[in-house]
C-alpha positions in Angstrom: 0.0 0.0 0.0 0.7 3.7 -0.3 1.1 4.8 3.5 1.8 8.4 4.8 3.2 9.1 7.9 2.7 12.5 9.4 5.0 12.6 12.8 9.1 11.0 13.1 9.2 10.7 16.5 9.5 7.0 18.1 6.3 6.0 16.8 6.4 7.6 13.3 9.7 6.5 12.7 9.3 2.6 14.0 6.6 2.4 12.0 8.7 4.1 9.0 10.9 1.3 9.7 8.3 -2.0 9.8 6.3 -0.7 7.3 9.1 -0.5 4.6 10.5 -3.6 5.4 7.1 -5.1 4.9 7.3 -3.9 1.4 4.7 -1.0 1.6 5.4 2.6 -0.3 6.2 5.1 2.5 6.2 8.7 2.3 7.0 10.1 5.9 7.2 14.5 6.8 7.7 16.4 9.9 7.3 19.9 10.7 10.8 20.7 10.4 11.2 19.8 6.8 12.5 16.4 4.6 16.0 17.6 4.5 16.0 16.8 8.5 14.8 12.9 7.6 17.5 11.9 6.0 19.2 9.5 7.5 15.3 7.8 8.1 15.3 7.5 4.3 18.5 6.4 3.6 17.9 3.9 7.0 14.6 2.4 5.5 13.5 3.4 2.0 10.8 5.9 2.3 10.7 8.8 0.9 11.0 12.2 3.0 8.4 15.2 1.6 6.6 18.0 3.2 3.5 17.9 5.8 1.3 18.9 2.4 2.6 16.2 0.1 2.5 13.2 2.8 -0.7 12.1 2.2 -0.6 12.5 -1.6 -2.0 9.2 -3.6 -2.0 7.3 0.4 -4.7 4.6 0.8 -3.4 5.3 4.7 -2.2 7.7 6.7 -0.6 7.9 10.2 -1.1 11.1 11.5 1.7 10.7 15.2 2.5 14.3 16.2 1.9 16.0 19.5 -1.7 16.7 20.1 -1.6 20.6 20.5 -0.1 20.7 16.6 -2.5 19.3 15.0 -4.5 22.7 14.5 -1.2 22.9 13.3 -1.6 20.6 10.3 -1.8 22.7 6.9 -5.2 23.5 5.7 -6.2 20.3 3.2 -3.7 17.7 3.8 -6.0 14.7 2.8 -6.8 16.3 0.0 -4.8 14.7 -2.5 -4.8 11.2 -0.5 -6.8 8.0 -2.0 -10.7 8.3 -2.0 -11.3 6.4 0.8 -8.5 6.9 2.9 -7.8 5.3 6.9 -6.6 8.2 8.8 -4.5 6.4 11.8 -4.5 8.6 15.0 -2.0 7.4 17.1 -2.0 10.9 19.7 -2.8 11.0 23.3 -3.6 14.2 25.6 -0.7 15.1 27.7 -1.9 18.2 29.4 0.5 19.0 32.2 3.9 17.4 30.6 3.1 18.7 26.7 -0.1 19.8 25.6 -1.9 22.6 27.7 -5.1 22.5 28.8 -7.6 21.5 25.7 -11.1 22.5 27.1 -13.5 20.1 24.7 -11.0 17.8 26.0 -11.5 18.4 29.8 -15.3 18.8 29.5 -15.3 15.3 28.3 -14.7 14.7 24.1 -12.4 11.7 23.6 -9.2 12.7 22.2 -9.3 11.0 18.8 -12.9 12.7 18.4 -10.9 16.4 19.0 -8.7 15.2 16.7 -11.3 14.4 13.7 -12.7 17.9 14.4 -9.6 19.5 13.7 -8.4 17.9 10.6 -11.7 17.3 9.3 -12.1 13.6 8.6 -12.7 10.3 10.5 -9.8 8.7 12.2 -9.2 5.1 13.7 -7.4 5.5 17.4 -4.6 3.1 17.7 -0.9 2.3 17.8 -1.6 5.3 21.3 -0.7 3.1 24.0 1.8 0.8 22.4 5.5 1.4 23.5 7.4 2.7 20.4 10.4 0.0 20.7 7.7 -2.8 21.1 6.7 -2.0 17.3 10.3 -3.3 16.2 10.7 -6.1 19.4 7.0 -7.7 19.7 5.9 -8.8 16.5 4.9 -12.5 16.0 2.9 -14.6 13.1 -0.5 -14.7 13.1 -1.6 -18.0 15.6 1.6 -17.5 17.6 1.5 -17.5 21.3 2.0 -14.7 23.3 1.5 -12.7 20.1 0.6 -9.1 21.8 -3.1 -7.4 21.1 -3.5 -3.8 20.4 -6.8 -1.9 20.9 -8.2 -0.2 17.9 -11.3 2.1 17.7 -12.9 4.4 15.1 -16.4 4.7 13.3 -15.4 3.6 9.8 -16.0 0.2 9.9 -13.9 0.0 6.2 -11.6 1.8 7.5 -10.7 0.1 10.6 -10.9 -3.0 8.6 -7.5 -1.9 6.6 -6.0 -0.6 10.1 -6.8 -3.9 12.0 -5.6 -5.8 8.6 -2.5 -3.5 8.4 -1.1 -4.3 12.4 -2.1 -7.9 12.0 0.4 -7.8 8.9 2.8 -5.8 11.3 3.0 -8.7 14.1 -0.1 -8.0 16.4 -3.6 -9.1 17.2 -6.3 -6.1 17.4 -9.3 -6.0 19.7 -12.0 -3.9 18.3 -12.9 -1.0 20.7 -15.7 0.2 19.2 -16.3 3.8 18.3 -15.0 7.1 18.6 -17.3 7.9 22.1 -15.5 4.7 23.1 -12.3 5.9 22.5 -11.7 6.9 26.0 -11.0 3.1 26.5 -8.1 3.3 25.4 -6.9 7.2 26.4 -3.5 7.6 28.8 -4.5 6.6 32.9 -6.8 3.8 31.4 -6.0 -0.2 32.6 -5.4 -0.4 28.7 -2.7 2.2 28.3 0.5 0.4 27.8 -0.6 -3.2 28.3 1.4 -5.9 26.0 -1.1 -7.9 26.9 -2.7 -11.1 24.5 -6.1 -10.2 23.0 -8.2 -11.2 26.5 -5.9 -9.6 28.8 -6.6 -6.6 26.2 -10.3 -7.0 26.4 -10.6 -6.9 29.9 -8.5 -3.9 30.9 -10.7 -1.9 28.4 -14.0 -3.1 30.3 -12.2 -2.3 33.3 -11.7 1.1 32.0 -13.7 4.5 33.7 -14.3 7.0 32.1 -13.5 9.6 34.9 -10.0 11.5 34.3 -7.4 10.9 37.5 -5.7 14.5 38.2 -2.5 13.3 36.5 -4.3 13.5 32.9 -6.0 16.6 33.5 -4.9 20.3 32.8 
């Protein structure tokens, strides 16, 4: 597939990294510029462009990037991506150690759902609890025990169809989380949030989850 990723930091770039090496067409920006992902495309393959040519032709895209610069994103990114185009979300809300306070946040939207306001498009939450180096350590083959679950919602069912398809060829089982006013399932604070866990263990922590903020994830 086409893939663009939006966002080089640990998760962008491991991702930049398994998703080459799986034979995929990458095209991976960052605010600063291409010419400051070099040695990520001489590393792996892909090919370093600007925020507004990332998406360009992608059948996905990861958008990985601090939450507070997302209003950040250029005006019409998606434009030029593939029709029907899985927007990944892989952010999380950070308030007091990044972010700032975000008041539809605090007064209760899930984060992902912020996020689809701002950039105008559906988006499938996952990949936001998931330890960056476990992307290149935990992989295993489909059946394989042990094989680590990740928790995946979003309201496009055809959508998170691709996503769930795409981790499952990355090395991990999915566990469907429902939709976007579920997303909190799977926010920072939650049982969920960092588990390697197998697909039950993952399916308990996020019915274990409430949905009332502790004061560490607030603003």
């Amino acid at each position: 597939m086409k893939i663009g990723i939006i966002g080089a930091g640990n998760i962008g770039g491991n991702l930049t990294r398994r998703l080459t090496a799986l034979g995929h067409d990458v095209s991976v920006a960052n605010s600063r510029g291409p010419h400051t992902l070099t040695a990520l495309a001489e590393e792996t393959g892909a090919k370093p462009v600007a925020v507004e040519e990332a998406a360009r032709g992608a059948e996905v895209v990861v958008v990985t990037i601090p939450l507070k610069a997302v209003p950040d994103l250029p005006a019409g990114f998606l434009d030029g991506a593939a029709e029907n185009v899985a927007v990944i979300d892989t952010g999380n809300y950070y308030p007091q150690q990044r972010d700032g306070r975000i008041a539809e946040i605090e007064n209760g939207l899930t984060e992902s759902r912020w996020t689809e306001r701002q950039i105008g498009h559906p988006v499938i939450k996952a990949f936001n609890g998931t330890y960056a180096q476990d992307i290149l350590d935990k992989p295993l083959p489909k059946g394989a025990a042990g094989r680590v679950a990740l928790p995946v919602s979003g309201d496009d069912e055809a959508a998170k169809k691709i996503v769930r398809d795409l981790i499952d060829e990355l090395g991990f089982e999915t566990v469907d989380n429902g939709g976007q006013d579920d997303s909190w399932r799977q926010q920072p604070g939650t049982p969920v949030y960092g588990n390697a866990g197998g697909a039950d263990e993952i399916r308990k922590a996020l019915d274990a989850a409430s949905r009332e903020r502790t004061a560490e994830w607030r603003a």
